[in-house]
Backbone as JSON Lines, residues from 0, in Angstrom:
{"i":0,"aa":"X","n":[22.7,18.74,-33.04],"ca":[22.8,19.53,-31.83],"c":[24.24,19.62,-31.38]}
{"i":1,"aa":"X","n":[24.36,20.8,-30.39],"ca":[26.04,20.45,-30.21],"c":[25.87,20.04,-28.97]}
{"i":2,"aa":"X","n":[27.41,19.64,-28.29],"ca":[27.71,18.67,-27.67],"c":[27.04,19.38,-25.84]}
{"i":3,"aa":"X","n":[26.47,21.0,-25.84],"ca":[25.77,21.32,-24.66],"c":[24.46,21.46,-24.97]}
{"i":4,"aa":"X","n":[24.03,21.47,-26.03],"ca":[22.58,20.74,-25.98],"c":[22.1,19.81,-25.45]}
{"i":5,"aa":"X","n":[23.3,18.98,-26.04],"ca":[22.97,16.98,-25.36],"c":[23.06,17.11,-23.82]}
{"i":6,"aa":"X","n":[23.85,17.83,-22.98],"ca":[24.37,17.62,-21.71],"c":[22.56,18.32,-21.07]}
{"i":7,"aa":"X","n":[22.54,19.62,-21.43],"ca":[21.19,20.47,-21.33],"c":[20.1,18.94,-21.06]}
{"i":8,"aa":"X","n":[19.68,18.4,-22.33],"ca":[18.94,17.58,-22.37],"c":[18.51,16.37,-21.41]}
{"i":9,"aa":"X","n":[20.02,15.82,-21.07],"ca":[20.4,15.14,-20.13],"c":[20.35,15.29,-18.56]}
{"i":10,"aa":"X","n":[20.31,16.23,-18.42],"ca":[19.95,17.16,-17.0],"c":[19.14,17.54,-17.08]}
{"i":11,"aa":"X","n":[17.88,17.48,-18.02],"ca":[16.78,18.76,-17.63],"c":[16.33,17.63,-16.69]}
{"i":12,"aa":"X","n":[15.94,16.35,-16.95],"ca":[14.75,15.75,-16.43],"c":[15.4,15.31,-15.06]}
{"i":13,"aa":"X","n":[16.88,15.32,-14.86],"ca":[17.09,15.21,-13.46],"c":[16.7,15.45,-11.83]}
{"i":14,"aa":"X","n":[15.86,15.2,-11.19],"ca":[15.14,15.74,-9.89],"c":[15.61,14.68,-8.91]}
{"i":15,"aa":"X","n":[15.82,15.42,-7.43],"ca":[15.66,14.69,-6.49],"c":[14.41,14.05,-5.98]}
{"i":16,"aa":"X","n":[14.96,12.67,-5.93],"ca":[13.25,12.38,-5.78],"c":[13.21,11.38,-4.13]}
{"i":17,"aa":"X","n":[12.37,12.26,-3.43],"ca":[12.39,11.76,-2.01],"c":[11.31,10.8,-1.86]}
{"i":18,"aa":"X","n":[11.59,9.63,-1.2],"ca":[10.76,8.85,-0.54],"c":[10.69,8.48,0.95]}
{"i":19,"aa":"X","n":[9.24,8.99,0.96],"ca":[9.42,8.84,2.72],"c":[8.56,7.53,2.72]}
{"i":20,"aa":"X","n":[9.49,6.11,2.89],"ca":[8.52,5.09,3.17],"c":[8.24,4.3,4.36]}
{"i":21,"aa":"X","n":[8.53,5.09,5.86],"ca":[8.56,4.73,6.42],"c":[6.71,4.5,6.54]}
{"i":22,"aa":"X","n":[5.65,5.02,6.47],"ca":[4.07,4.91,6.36],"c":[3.76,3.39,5.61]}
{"i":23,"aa":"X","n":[4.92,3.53,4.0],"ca":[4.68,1.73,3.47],"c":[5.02,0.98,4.03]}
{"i":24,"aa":"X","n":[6.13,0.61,5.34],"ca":[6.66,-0.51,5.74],"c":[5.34,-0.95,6.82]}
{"i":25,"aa":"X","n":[4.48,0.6,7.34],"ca":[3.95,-0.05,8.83],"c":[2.57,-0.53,7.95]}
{"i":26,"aa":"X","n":[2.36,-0.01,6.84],"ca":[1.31,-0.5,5.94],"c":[1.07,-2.1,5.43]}
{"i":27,"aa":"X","n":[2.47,-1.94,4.77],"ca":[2.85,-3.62,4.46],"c":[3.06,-4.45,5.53]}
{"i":28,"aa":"X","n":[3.43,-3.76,6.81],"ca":[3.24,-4.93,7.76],"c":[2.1,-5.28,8.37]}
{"i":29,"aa":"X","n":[1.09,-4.24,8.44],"ca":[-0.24,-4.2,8.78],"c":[-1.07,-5.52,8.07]}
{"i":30,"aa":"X","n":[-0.78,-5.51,6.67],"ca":[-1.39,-6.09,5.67],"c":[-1.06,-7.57,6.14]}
{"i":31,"aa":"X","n":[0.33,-7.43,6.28],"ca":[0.8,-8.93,6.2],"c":[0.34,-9.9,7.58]}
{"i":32,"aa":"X","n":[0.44,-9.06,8.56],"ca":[-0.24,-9.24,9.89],"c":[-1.72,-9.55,9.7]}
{"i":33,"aa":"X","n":[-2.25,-8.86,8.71],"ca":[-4.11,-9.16,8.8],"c":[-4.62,-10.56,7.68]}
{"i":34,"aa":"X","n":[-3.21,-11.12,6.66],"ca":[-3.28,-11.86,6.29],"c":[-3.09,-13.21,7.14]}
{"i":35,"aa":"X","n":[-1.93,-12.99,7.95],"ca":[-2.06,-13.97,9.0],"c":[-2.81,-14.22,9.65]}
{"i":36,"aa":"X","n":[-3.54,-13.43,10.15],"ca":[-4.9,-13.67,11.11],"c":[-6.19,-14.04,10.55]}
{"i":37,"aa":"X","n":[-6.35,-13.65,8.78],"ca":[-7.35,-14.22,8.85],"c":[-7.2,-15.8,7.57]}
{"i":38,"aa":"X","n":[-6.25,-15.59,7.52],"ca":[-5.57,-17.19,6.55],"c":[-5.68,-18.71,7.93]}
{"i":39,"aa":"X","n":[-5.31,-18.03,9.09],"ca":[-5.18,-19.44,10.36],"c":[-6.67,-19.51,10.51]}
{"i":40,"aa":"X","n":[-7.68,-18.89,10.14],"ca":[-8.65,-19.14,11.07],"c":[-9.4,-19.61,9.25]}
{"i":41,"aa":"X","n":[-9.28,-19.71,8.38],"ca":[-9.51,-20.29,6.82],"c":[-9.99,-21.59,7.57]}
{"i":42,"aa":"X","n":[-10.59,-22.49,6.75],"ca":[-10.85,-23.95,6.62],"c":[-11.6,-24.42,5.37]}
{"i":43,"aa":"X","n":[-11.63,-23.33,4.45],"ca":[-11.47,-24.15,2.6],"c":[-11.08,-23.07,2.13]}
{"i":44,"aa":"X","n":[-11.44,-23.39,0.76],"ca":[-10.62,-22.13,-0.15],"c":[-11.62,-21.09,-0.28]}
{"i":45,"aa":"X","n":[-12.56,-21.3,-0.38],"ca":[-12.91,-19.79,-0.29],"c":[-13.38,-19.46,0.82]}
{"i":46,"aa":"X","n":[-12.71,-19.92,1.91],"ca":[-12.39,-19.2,3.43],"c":[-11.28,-18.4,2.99]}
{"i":47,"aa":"X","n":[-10.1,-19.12,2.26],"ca":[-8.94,-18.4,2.1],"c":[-8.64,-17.66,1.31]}
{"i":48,"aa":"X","n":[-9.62,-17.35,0.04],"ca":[-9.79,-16.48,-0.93],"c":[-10.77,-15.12,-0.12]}
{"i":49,"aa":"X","n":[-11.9,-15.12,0.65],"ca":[-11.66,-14.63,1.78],"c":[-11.08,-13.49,2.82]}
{"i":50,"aa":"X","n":[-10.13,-14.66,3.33],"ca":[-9.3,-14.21,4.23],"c":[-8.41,-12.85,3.46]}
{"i":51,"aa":"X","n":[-7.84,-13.37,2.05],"ca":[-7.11,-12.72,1.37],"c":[-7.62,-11.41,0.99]}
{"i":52,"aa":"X","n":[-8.97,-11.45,0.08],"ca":[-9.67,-10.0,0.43],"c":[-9.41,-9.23,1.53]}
{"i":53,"aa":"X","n":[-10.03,-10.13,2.87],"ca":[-10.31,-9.13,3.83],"c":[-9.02,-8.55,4.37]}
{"i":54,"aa":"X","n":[-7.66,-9.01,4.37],"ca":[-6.61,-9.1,4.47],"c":[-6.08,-7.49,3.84]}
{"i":55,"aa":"X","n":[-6.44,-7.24,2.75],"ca":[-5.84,-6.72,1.99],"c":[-6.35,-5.33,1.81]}
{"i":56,"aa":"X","n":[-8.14,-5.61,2.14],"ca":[-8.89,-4.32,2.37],"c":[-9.18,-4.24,3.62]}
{"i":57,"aa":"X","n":[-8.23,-4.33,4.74],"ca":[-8.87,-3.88,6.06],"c":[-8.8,-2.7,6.42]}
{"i":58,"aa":"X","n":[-7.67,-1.88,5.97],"ca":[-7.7,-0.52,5.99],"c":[-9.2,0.05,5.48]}
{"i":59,"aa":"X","n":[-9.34,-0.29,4.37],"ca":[-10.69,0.92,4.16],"c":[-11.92,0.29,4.96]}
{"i":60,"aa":"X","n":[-11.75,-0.51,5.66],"ca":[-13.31,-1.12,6.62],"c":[-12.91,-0.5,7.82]}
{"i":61,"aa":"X","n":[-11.57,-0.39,8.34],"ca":[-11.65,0.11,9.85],"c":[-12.04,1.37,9.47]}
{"i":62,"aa":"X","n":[-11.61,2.56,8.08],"ca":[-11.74,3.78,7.95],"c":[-13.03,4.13,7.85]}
{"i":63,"aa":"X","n":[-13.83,3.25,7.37],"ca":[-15.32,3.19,6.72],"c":[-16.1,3.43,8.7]}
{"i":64,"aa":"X","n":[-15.58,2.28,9.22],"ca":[-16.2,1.89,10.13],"c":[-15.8,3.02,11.65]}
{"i":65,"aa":"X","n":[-15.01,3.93,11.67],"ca":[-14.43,4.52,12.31],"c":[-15.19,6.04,11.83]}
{"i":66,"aa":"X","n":[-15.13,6.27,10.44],"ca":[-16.22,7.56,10.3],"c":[-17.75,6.93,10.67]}
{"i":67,"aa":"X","n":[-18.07,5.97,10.86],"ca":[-19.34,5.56,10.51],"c":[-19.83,5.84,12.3]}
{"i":68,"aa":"X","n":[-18.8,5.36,13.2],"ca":[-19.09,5.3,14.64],"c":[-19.13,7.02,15.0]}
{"i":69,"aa":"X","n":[-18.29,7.88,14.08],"ca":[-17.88,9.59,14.36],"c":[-19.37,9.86,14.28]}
{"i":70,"aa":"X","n":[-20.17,9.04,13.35],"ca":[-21.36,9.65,12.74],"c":[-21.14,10.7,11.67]}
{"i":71,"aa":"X","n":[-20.17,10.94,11.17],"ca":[-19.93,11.26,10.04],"c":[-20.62,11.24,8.17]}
């Protein structure tokens, strides 16, 4: 190939790539917040195995539970 092929090649796959993570930080803090709350109130391990589930899936139970009250 000649030497603007290679450059061609080199730039095609180039894109700006935007991240809007301000939604992951209040997410990950959400998470980390619902791990705290339910890890203090643990008293064996699989309180705290648990806690860690519920921790981690509380988003889709409030969502579950929030269409469920819409009657949805």
């Amino acid at each position: 190939m000649s030497k603007d092929g290679d450059s061609f090649i080199k730039f095609q796959h180039a894109e700006k790539i935007v991240n809007n993570s301000g939604s992951n930080a209040i997410y990950g803090l959400g998470i980390i917040g619902a791990l705290i709350y339910f890890l203090q109130r643990a008293d064996s391990f699989w309180a705290v195995l648990w806690g860690i589930v519920k921790g981690v899936f509380w988003p889709a139970v409030l969502v579950y539970e929030a269409l469920k009250g819409l009657n949805l």
